[in-house]
C-alpha positions as CSV (number, residue, x, y, z in Angstrom):
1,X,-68.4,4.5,-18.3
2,X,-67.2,3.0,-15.0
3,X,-64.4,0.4,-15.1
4,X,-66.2,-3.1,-13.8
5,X,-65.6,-3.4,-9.5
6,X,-63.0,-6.7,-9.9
7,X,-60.7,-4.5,-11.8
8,X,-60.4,-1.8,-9.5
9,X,-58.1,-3.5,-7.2
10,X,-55.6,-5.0,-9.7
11,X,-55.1,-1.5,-10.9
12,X,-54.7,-0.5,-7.4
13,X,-52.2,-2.9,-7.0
14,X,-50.2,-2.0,-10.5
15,X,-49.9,1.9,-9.5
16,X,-48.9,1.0,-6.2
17,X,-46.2,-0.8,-8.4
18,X,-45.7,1.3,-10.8
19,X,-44.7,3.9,-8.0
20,X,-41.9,1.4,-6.4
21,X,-39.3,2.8,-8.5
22,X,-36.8,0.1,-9.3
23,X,-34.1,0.9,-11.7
24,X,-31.8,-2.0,-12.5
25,X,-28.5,-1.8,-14.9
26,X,-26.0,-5.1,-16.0
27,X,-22.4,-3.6,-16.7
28,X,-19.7,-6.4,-17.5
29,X,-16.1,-5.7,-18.1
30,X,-14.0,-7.9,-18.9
31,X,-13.9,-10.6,-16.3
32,X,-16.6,-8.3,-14.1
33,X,-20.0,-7.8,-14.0
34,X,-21.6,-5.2,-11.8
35,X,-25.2,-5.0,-11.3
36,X,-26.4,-1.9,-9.9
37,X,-30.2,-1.6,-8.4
38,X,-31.1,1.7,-7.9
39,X,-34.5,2.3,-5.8
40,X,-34.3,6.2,-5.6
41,X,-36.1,7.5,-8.6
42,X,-34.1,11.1,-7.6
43,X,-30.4,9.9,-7.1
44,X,-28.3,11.8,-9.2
45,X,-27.6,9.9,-12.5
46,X,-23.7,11.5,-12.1
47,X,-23.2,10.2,-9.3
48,X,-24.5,6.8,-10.1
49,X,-22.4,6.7,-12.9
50,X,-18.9,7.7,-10.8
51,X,-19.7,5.0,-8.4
52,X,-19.9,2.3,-11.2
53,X,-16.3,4.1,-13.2
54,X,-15.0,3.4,-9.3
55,X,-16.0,-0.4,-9.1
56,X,-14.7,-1.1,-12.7
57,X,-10.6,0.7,-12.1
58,X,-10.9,-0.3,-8.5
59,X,-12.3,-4.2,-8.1
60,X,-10.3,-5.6,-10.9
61,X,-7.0,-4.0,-9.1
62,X,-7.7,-5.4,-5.2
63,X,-8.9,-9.0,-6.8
64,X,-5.3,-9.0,-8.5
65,X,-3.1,-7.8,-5.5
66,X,-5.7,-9.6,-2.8
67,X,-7.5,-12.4,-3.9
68,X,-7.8,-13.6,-7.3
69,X,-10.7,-15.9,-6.2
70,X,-13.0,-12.8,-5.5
71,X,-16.3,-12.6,-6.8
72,X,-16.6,-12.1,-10.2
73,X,-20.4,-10.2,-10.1
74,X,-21.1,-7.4,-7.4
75,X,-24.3,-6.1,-6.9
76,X,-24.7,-2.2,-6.1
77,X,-28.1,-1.0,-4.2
78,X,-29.1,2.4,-4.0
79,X,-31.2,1.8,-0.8
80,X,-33.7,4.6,0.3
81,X,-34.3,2.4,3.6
82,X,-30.8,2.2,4.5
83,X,-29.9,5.1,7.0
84,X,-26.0,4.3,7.1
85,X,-23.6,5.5,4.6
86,X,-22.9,2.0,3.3
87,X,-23.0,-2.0,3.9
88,X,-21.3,-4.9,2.5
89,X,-22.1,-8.6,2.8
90,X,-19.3,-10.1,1.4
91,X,-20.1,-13.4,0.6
92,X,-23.0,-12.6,-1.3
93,X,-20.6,-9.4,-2.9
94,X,-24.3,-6.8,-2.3
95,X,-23.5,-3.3,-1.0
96,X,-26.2,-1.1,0.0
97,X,-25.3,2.6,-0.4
98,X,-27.5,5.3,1.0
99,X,-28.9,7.9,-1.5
100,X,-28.9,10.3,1.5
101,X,-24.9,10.0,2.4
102,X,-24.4,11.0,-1.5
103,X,-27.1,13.5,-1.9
104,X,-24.9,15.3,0.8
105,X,-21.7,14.5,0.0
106,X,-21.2,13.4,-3.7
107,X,-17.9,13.6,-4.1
108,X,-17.3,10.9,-1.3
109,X,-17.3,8.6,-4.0
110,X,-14.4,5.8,-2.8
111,X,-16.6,4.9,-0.3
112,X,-16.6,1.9,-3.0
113,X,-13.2,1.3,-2.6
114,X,-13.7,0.7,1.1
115,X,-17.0,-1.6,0.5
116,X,-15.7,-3.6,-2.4
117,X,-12.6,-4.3,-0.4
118,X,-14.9,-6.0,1.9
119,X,-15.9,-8.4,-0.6
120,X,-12.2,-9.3,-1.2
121,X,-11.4,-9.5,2.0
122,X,-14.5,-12.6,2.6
123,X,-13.2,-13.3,5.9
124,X,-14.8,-16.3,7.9
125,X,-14.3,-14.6,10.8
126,X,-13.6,-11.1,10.9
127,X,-11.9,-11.1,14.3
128,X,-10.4,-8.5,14.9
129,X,-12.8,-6.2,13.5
130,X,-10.3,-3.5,14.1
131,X,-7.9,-5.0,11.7
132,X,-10.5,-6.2,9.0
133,X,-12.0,-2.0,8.6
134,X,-8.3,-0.7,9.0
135,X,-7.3,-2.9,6.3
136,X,-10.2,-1.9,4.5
137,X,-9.0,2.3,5.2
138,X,-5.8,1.4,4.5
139,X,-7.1,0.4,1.1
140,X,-8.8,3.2,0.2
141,X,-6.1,5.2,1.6
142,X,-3.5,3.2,-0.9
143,X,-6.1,2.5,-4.8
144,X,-8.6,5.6,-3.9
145,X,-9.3,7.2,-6.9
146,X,-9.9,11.1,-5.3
147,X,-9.7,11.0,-1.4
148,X,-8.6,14.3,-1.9
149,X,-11.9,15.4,-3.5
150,X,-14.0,13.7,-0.6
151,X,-11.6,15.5,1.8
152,X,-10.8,12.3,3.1
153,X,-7.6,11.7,4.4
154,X,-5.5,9.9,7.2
155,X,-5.4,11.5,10.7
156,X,-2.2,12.7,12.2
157,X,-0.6,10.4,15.2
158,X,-2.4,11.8,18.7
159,X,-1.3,10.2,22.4
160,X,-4.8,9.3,22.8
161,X,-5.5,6.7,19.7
162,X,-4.6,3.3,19.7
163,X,-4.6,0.6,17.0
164,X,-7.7,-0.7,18.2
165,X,-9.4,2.0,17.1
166,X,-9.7,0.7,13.5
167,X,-10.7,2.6,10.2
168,X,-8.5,5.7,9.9
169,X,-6.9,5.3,12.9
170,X,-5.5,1.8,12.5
171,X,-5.1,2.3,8.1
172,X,-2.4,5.1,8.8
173,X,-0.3,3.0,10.8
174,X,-0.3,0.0,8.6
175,X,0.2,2.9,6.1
176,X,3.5,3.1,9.0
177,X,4.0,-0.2,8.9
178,X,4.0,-0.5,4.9
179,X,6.8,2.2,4.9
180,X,9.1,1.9,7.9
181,X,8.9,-1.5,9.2
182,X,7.7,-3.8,6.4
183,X,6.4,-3.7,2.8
184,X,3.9,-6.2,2.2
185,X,2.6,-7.2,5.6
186,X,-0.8,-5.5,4.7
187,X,-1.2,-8.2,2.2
188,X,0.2,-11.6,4.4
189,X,-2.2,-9.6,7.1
190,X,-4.9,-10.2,4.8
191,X,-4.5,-13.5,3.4
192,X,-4.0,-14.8,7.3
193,X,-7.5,-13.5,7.7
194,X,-9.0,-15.0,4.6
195,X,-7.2,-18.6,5.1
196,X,-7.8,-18.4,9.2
197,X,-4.2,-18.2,10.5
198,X,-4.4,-15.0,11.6
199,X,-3.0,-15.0,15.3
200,X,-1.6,-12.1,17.5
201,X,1.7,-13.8,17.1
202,X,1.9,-12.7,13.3
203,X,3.2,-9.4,14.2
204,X,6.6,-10.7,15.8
205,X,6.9,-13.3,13.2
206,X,7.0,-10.7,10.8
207,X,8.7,-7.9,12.2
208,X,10.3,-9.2,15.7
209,X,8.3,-7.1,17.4
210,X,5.0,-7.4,19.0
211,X,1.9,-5.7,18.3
212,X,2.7,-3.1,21.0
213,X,6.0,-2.5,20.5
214,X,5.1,-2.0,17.0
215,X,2.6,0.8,18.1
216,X,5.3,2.3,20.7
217,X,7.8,2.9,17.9
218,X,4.5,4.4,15.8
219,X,4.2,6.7,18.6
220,X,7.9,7.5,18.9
221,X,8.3,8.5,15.2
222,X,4.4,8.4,13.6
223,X,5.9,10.2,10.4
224,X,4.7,8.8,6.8
């Protein structure tokens, strides 16, 4: 028996919904919830779960050396639409991660630690941008939890970079700056941006030098 005509396009509609895979999980620790929306019915489950274990030893550690005033509840999207690797919007604390990135390269997992360090950071104005993603390397670089598995590591000093450059490039010589000049400034760095006193005058209040001479003596003796 045939199913009457008015039906036949609600149950249309249903499949159509039923096939918008849309998995959603609620994970709270402790003062932290993390809500993770996957929307790849194929992303591995293992790597799903290494991505939440990195949130939950990694978050808790930058809100305590960063900014205790973080956001307490991330959201996690496993984004089939998103052809990046990853995205943050801070101040609503959503990162979209791209299944693709991680069905190629699953063991790049601390690509958290680089997006949720956005979400600390919250800057108002993230001017310089070279500063706000090298800060963000640098962090991975310093509370990543295997790097070394991702094959992800700082690049060696070459004549043609410049601080400017920002991700790796800039992270390894605040990594330089953390070591030889000043221990530290990669935190008072980050709370100028946050509270919007960040001018290029910070450098020589910090370290009587200037942003360039800073880089010169990097270049000099780039050695971690």
């Amino acid at each position: 028996m045939g199913l009457p005509a008015l039906l036949l396009p609600m149950l249309t509609v249903q499949a159509q919904n039923i096939s918008k895979y849309n998995n959603r999980d609620k994970i709270q620790h402790g003062r932290y919830t993390l809500l993770v929306i996957n929307k790849d019915s194929t992303f591995n489950p293992e790597v799903k779960q290494k991505l939440e274990d990195v949130f939950f030893k990694v978050y808790p550690k930058l809100a305590d050396t960063f900014n205790k005033k973080t956001l307490r509840k991330v959201t996690f999207i496993i984004n089939p639409e998103y052809d990046g690797v990853a995205a943050t919007n801070a101040s609503s604390g959503e990162v979209n991660f791209s299944p693709e990135w991680f069905r190629k390269h699953p063991e790049d997992i601390d690509v958290v630690t680089h997006e949720v360090m956005h979400i600390v950071q919250n800057y108002p104005n993230s001017d310089p941008g070279w500063l706000t993603e090298g800060i963000a390397d640098y962090v991975r670089y310093a509370f990543g939890i295997d790097n070394a598995g991702a094959n992800w590591q700082l690049p060696s000093y070459s004549s043609a970079q410049n601080y400017t450059q920002s991700y790796r490039t800039t992270a390894r010589f605040l990594a330089w700056l953390e070591k030889k000049v000043k221990p530290g400034i990669v935190k008072v760095l980050d709370d100028s941006m946050r509270n919007q006193k960040y001018t290029p005058q910070i450098w020589q209040t910090l370290t009587d030098k200037s942003l360039d001479e800073l880089w010169s003596s990097y270049a000099q003796n780039p050695e971690l």
